[in-house]
TORKOL-4160 file (C-alpha; in steps of 0.2 Angstrom, whole numbers, padded with zeros to 4 digits, m for minus):
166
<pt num="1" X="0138" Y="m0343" Z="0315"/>
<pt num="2" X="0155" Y="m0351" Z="0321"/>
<pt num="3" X="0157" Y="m0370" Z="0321"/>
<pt num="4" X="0174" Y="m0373" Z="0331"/>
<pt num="5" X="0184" Y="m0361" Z="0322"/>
<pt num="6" X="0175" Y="m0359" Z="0305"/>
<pt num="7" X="0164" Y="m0344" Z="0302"/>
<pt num="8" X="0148" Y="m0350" Z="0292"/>
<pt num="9" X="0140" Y="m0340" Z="0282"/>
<pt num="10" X="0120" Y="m0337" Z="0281"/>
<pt num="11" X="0113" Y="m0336" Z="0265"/>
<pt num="12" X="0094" Y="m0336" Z="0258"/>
<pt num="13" X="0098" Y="m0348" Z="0246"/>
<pt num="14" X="0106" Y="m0363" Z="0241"/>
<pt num="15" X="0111" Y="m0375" Z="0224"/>
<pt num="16" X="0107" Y="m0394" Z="0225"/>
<pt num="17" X="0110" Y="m0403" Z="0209"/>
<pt num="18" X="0106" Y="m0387" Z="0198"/>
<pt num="19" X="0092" Y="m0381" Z="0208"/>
<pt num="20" X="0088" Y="m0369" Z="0219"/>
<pt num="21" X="0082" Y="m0370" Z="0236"/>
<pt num="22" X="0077" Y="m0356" Z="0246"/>
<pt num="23" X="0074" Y="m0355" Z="0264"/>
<pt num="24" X="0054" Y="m0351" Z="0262"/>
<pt num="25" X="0055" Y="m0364" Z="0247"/>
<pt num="26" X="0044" Y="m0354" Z="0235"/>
<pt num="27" X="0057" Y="m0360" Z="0222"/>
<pt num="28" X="0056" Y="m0339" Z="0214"/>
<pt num="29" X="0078" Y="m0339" Z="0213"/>
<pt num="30" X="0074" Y="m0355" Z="0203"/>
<pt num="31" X="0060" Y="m0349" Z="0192"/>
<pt num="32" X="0068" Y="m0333" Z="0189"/>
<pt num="33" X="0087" Y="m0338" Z="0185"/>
<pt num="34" X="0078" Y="m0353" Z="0172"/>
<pt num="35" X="0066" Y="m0339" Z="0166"/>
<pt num="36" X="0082" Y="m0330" Z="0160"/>
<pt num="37" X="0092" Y="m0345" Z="0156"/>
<pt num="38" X="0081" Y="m0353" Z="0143"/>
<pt num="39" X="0075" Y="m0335" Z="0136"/>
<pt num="40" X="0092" Y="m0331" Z="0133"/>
<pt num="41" X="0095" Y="m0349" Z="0123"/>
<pt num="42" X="0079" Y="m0343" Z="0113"/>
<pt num="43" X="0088" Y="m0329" Z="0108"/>
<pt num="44" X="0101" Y="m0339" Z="0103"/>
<pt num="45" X="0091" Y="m0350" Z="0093"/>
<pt num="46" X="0081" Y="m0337" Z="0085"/>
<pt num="47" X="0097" Y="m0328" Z="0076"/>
<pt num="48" X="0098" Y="m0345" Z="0066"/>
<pt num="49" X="0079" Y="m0345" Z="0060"/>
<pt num="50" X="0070" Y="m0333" Z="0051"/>
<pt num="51" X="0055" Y="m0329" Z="0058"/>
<pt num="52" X="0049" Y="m0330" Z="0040"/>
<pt num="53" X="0053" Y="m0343" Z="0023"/>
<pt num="54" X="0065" Y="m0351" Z="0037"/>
<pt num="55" X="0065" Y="m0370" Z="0045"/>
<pt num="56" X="0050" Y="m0379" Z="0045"/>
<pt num="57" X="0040" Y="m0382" Z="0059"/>
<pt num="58" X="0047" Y="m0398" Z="0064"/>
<pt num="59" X="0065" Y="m0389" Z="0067"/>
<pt num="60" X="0058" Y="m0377" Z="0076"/>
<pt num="61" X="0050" Y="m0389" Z="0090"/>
<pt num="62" X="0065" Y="m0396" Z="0091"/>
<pt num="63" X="0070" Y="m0378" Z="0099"/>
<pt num="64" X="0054" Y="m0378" Z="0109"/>
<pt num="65" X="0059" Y="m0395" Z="0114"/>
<pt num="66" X="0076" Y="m0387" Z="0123"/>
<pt num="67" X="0067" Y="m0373" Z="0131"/>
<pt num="68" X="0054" Y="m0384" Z="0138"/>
<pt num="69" X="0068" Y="m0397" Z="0145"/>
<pt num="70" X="0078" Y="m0380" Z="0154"/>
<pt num="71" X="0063" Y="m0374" Z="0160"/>
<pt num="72" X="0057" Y="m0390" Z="0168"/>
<pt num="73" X="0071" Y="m0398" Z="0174"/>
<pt num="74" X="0069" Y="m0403" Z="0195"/>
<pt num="75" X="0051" Y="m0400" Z="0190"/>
<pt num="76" X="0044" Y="m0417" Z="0202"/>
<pt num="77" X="0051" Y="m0406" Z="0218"/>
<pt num="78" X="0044" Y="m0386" Z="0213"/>
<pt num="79" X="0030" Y="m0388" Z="0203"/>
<pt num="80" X="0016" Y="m0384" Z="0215"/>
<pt num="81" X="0025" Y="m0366" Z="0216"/>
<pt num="82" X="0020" Y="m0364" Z="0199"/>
<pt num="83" X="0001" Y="m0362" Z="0205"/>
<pt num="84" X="0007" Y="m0346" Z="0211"/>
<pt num="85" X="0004" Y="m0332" Z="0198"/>
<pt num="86" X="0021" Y="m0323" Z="0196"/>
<pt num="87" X="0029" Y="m0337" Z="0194"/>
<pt num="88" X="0019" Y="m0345" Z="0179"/>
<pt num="89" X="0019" Y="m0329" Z="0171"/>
<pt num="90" X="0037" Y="m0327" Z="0172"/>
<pt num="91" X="0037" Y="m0346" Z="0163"/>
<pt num="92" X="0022" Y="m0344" Z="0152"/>
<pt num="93" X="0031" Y="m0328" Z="0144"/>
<pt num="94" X="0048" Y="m0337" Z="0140"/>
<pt num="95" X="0035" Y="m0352" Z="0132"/>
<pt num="96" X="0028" Y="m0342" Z="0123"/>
<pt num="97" X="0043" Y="m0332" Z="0114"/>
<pt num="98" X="0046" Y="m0349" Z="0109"/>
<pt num="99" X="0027" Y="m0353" Z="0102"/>
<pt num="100" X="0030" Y="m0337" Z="0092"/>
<pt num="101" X="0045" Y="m0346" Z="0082"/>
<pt num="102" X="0034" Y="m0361" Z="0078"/>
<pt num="103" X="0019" Y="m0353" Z="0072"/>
<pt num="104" X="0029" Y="m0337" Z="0063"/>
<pt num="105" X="0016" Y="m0326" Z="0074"/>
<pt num="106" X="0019" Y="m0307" Z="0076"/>
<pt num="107" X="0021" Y="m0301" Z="0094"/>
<pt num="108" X="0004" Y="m0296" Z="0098"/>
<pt num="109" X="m0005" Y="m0313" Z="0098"/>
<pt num="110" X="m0008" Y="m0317" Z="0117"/>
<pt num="111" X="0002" Y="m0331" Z="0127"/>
<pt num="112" X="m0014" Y="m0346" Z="0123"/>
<pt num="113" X="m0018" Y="m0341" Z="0107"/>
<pt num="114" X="0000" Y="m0343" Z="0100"/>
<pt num="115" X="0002" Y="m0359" Z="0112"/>
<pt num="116" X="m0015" Y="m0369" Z="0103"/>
<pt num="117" X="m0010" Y="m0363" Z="0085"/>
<pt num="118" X="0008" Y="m0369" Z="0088"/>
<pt num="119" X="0002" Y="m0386" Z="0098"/>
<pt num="120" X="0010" Y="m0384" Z="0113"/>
<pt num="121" X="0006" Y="m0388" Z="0130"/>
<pt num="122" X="0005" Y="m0374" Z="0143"/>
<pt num="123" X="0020" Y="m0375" Z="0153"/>
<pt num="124" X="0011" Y="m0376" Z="0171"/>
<pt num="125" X="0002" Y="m0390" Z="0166"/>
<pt num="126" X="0020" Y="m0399" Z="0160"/>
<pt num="127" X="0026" Y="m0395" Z="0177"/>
<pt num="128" X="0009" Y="m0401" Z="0186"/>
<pt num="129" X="0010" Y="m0416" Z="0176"/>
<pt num="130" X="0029" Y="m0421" Z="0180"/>
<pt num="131" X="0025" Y="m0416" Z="0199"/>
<pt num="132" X="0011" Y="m0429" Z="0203"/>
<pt num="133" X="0017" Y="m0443" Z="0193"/>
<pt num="134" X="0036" Y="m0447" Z="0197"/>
<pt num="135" X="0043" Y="m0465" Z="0193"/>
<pt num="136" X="0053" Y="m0473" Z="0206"/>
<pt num="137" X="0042" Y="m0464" Z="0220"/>
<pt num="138" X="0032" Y="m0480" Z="0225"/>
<pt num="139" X="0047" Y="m0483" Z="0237"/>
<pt num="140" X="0044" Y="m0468" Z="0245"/>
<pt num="141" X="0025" Y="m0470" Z="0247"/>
<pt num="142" X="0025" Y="m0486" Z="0250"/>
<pt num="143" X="0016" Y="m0488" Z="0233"/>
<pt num="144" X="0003" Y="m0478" Z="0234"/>
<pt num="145" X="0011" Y="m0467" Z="0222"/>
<pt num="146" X="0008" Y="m0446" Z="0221"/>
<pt num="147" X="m0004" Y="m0444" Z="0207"/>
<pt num="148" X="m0017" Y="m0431" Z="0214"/>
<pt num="149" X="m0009" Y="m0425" Z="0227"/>
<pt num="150" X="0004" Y="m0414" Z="0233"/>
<pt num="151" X="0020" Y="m0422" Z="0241"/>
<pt num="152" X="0022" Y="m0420" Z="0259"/>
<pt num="153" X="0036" Y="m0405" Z="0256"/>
<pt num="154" X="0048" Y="m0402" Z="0244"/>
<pt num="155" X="0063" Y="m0406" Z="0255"/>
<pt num="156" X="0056" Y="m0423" Z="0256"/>
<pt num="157" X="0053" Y="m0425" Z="0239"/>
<pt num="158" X="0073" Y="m0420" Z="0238"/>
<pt num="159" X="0076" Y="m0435" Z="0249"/>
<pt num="160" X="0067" Y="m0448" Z="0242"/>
<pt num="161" X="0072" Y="m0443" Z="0222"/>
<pt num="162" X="0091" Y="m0442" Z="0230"/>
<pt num="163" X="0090" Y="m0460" Z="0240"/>
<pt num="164" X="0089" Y="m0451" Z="0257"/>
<pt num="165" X="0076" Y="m0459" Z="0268"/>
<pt num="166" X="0061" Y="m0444" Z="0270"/>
């Protein structure tokens, strides 16, 4: 596309405060890239605990604490994209790497098991949760607020957490 003499580009995708929007806004580029992102900082973190005779559970939450904070941030606008299965699996298996930690589990426990011995909240509910009720967006709704339902669209959601009009 050309706009007066400056040849624009098309692309699928495109990053607005750190998160991806894609032109179907199924949020995958998003889930997947955080996916990898917060998977590789639980590598990082793992290579300073033992899995065994190492921290105590409370310092190992705290590492839990980080993945869950990557793996939810802009949460408010994609989180009912996470009702799609591919794309809680993708985050349930980084979550879970991290429960393994906490609980000193072998690889062979399953993804809820490890999750209810290690006291941690699935992370589809996390993202549900931080999707329905968002502070500040009684001025979008004209108080009525978002808790049980779904927000008109994402790219609205964008606009009223930015201070754009929707």
């Amino acid at each position: 596309m050309t706009v007066g003499t400056d040849e624009i580009e098309n692309r699928g995708e495109v990053k607005y405060l750190w998160v991806t929007l894609d032109t179907k806004m199924t949020f995958w580029p998003r889930i997947r890239l955080t996916a990898k992102k917060a998977a590789e900082r639980i590598a990082t973190l793992s290579r300073l605990m033992a899995n065994t005779n190492g921290p105590r559970p409370g310092k190992r939450r705290l590492s839990m604490s980080t993945v869950n904070s990557i793996l939810l941030y802009g949460a408010e606008i994609w989180a009912y994209s996470v009702k799609t299965e591919k794309y809680c699996h993708a985050m349930t298996t980084v979550q879970r790497r991290s429960a393994l930690r906490i609980a000193c589990f072998y690889q062979t426990v399953s993804a809820q098991a490890v999750l209810v011995v290690a006291g941690v909240i699935p992370i589809d509910l996390l993202a549900f949760e931080r999707g329905t009720i968002v502070p500040g967006w009684e001025r979008c709704t004209g108080g009525g607020g978002l808790v049980g339902r779904p927000p008109w669209s994402p790219t609205s959601a964008l606009a009223c957490m930015t201070g754009a009009n929707p």
